[in-house]
C-alpha positions as CSV (number, residue, x, y, z in Angstrom):
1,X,-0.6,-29.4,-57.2
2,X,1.1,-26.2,-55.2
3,X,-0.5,-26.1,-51.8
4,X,-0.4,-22.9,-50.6
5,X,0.0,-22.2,-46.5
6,X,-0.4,-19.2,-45.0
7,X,2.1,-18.4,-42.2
8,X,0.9,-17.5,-38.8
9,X,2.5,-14.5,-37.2
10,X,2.1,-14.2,-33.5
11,X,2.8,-10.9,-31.6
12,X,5.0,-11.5,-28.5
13,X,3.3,-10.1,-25.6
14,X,5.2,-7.6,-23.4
15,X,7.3,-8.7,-20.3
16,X,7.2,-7.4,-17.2
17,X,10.3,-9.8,-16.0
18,X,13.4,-7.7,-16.6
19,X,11.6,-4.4,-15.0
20,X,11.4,-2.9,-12.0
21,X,7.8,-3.2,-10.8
22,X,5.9,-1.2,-8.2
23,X,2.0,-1.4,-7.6
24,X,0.3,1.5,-5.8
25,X,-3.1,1.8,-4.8
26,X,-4.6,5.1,-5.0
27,X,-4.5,6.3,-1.6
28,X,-0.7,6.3,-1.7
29,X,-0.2,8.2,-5.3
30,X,-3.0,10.6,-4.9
31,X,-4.6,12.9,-2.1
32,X,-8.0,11.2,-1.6
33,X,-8.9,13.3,1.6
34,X,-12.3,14.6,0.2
35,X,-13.1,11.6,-1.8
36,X,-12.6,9.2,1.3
37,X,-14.5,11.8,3.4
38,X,-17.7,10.9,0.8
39,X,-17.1,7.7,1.3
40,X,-17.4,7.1,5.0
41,X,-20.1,9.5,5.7
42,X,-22.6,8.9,3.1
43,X,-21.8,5.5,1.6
44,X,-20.8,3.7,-1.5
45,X,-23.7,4.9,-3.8
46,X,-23.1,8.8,-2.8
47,X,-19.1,8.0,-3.4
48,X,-19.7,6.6,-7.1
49,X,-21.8,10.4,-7.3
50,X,-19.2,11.6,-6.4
51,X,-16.5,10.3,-8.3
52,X,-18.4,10.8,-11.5
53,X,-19.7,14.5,-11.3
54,X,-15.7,15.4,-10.5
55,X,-14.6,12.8,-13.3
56,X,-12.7,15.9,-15.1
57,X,-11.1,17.0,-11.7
58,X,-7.9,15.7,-11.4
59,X,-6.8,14.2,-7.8
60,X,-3.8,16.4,-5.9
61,X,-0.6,14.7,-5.5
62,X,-0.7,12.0,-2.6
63,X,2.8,11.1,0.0
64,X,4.5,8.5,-2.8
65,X,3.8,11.1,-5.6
66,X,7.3,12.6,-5.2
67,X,8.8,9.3,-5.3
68,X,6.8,7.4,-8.4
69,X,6.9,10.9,-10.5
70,X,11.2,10.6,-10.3
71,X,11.0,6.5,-10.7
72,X,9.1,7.0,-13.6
73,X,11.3,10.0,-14.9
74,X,13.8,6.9,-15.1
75,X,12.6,5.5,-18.3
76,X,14.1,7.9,-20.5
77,X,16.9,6.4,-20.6
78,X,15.2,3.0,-21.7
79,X,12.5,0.3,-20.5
80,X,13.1,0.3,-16.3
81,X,10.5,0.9,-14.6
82,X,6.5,0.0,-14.4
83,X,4.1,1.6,-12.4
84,X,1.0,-0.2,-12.2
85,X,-2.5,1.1,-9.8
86,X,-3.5,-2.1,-7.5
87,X,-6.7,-0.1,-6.1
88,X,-9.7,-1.0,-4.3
89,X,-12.1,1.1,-6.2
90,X,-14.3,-0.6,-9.1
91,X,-13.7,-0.3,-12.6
92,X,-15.9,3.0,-12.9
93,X,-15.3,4.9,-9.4
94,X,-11.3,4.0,-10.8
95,X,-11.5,5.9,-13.8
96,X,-10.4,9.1,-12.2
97,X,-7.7,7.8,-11.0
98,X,-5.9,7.1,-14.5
99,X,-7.2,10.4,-16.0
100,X,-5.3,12.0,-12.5
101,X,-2.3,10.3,-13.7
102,X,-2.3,11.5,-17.2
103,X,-2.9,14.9,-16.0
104,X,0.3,14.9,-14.3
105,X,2.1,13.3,-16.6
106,X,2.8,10.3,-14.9
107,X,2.9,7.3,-17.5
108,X,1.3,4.8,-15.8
109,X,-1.0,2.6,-18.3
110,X,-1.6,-0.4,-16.4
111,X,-4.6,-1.1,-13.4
112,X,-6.4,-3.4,-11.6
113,X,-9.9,-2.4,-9.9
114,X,-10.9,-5.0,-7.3
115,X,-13.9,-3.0,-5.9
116,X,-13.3,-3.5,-1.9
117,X,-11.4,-7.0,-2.1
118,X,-7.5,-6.6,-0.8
119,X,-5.5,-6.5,-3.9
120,X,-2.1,-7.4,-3.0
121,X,-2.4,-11.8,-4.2
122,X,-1.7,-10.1,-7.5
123,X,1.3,-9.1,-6.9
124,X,3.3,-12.3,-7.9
125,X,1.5,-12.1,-11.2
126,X,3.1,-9.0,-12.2
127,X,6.4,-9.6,-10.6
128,X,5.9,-6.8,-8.0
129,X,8.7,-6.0,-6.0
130,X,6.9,-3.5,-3.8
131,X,3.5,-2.7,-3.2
132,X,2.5,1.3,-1.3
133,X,-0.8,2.0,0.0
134,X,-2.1,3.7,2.8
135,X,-4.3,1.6,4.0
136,X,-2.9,-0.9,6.8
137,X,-4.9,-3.5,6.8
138,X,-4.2,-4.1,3.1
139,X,-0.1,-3.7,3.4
140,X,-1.0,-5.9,6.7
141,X,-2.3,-8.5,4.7
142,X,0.7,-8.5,1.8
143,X,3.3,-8.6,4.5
144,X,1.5,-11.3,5.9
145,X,1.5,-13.2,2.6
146,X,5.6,-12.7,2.7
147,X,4.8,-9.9,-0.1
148,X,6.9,-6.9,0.0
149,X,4.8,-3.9,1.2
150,X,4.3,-0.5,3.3
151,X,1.9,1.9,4.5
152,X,2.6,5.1,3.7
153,X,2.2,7.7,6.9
154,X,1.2,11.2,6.1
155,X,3.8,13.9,5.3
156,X,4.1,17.8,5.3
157,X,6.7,17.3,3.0
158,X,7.5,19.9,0.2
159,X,8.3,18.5,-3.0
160,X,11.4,20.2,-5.1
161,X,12.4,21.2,-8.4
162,X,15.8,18.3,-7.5
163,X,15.2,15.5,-10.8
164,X,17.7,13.3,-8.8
165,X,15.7,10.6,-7.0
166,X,16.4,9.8,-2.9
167,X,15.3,6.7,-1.5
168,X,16.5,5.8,2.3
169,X,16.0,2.6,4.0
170,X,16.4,1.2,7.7
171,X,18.4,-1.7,7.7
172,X,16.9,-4.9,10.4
173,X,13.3,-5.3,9.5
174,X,13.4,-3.6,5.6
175,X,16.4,-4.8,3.9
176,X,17.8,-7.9,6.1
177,X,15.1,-10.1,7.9
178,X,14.2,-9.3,11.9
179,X,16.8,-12.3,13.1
180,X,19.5,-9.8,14.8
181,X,16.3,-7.5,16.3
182,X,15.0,-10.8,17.7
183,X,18.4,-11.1,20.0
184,X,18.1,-7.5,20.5
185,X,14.6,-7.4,21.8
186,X,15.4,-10.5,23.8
187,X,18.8,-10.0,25.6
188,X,19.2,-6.1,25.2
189,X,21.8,-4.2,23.4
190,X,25.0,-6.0,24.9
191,X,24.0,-9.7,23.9
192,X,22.9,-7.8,20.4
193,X,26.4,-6.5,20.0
194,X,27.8,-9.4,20.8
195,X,26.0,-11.7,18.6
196,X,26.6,-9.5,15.5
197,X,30.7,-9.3,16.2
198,X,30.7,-13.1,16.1
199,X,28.4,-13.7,13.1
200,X,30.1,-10.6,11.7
201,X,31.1,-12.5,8.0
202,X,27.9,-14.2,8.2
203,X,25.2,-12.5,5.8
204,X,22.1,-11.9,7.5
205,X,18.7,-13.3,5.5
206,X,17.0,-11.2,3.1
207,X,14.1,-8.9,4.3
208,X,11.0,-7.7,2.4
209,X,12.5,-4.9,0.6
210,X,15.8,-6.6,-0.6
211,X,14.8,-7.5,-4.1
212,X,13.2,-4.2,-4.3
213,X,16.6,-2.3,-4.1
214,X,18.7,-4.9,-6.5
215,X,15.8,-3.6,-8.6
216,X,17.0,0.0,-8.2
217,X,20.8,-0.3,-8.2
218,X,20.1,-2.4,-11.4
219,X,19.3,0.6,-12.6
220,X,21.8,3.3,-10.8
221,X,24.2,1.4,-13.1
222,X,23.1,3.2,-16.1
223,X,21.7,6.4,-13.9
224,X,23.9,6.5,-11.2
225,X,23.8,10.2,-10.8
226,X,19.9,10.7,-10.7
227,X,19.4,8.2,-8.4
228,X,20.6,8.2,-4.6
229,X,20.5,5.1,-2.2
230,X,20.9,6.1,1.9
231,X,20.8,3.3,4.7
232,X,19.4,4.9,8.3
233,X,20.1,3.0,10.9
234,X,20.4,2.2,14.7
235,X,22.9,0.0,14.4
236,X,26.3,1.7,15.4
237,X,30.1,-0.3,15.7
238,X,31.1,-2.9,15.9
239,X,27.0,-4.3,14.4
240,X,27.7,-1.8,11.1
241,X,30.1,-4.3,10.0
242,X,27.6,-7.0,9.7
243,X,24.9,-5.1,8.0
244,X,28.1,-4.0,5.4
245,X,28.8,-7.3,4.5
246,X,25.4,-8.7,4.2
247,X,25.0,-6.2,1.4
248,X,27.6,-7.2,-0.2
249,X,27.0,-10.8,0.3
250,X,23.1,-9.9,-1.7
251,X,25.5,-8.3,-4.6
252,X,23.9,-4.8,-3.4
253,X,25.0,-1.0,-2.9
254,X,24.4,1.9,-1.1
255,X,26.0,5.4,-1.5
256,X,25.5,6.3,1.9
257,X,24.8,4.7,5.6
258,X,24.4,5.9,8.8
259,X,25.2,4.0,11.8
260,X,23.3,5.9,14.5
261,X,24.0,3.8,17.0
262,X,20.2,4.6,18.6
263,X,20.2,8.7,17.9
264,X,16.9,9.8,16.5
265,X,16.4,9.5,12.9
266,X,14.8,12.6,12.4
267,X,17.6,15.4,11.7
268,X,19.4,13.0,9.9
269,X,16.4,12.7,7.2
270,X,15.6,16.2,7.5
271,X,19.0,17.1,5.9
272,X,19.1,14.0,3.4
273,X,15.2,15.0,2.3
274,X,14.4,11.3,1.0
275,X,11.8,11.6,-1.7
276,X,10.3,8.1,0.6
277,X,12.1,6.1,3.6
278,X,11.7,2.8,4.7
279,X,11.5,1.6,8.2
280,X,9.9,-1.4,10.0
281,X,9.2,0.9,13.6
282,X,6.6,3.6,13.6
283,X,8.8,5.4,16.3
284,X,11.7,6.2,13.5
285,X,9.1,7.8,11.2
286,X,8.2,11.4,10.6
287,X,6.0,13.9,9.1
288,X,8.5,16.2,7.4
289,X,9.3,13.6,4.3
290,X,7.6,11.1,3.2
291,X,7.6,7.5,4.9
292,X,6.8,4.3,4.5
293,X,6.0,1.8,7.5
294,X,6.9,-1.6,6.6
295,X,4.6,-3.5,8.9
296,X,7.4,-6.9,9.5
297,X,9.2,-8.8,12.0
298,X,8.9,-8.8,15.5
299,X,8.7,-5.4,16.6
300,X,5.1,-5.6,14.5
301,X,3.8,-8.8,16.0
302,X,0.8,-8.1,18.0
């Protein structure tokens, strides 16, 4: 007797491991002026009126548009990056968000509606290295939770025809951990200068956004030229040395840094035009591109 058995095929579900991952609610992609506007002066009920009579109306671009539009550009040349909508909305006020996206051609496939409820304790799920939104208790929350995240600030900025990609960070607070602003902020800028030329080979701890920038020089090795990497910083000689070699102690690059040695950030970001730049201080952020307040460390403790 021939016992036939039928083979089982399973489909291997799609990783998110190997990618570079970046959740953003809806208030950091999209302009949501008027929609918020609804919300706060007539409720939740007139808001889900709202949202569905202008279904077909696609949002305007919001302050991390410029940036996700180029990052997502990026996966023409292969599997990079994923985009993925960590919004507060429900399930049916968030369906205009995704048809927004489509309109502008931004392929983003993948959402999560919590209706109200903080949605960053998702991020380790889907291997998140940054999470934008503009509301601050929310990026609050995540950075509480030792999650990588910012509150984008509003911006006048221009976008441009440019398909290159510019990201600039600030150094103590973003891409190393608050330990050398602690001796700053404690014993003033001698003791800091000090303390940074004697731990000078030693690397300094990993901040919030570190993983998030091995994630984009992973892929500046096959798109070097559309994608730029600036450091902004207030550290000036003999500290730049120590910020230098913690990068290369994390295996990381940057094509350019500036050691400003305490000079305002502001014309130096004006002539690089960052499509988004990091920075842990509210006081090194401006209107004219588009930034991102990274709510960690101690110059954030309240």
């Amino acid at each position: 007797m021939i016992i036939a058995r039928a083979a089982t095929i399973s489909a291997v579900a799609p990783s998110l491991e190997n990618l570079l991952v970046v959740g953003v609610a809806s208030s950091a992609l999209f302009d949501l002026t008027e929609s918020d506007a609804v919300f706060h002066a007539e409720g939740e009920e007139a808001y889900r009126a709202y949202q569905e009579a202008h279904l077909d109306e696609p949002f305007g671009p919001g302050v991390a548009f410029p940036f996700l539009r180029r990052l997502l550009q990026l996966n023409s040349l292969g599997p990079l990056v994923e985009v993925i909508v960590l919004s507060r909305n429900s399930p049916d006020t968030g369906l205009r968000i995704l048809r927004s996206a489509a309109h502008h051609g931004l392929a983003i496939s993948r959402a999560i509606f919590t209706q109200g409820r903080a949605p960053h304790e998702f991020m380790p799920a889907l291997n998140m290295s940054l999470f934008l939104s503009a509301h601050e208790n929310d990026v609050r929350k995540a950075t509480a939770a030792g999650m990588p995240a910012g509150q984008v600030l509003k911006s006048s900025f221009q976008d441009d025809d440019d398909p290159a990609l510019r990201i600039a960070f600030d150094f103590d607070g973003v891409l190393a951990d608050d330990a050398a602003e602690r001796i700053y902020q404690s014993g003033g800028l001698d003791q800091f200068q000090q303390h940074e030329a004697t731990n000078v080979v030693t690397p300094l701890d990993p901040g919030p956004l570190r993983n998030f920038l091995a994630g984009v020089n992973r892929i500046q090795r096959l798109a070097e030229d559309r994608v730029r990497v600036s450091v902004v910083t207030a550290r000036s000689a003999p500290a730049h040395e120590r910020a230098i070699n913690s990068l290369k102690a994390w295996g990381l690059t940057v094509n350019d840094a500036f050691f400003l040695g305490g000079l305002e950030k502001a014309p130096i970001l004006d002539v690089l035009k960052p499509h988004i730049f990091f920075d842990d201080q509210r006081g090194h952020l401006v209107q004219t591109v588009p930034c991102v307040h990274i709510p960690f460390g101690i110059t954030n403790e309240t």
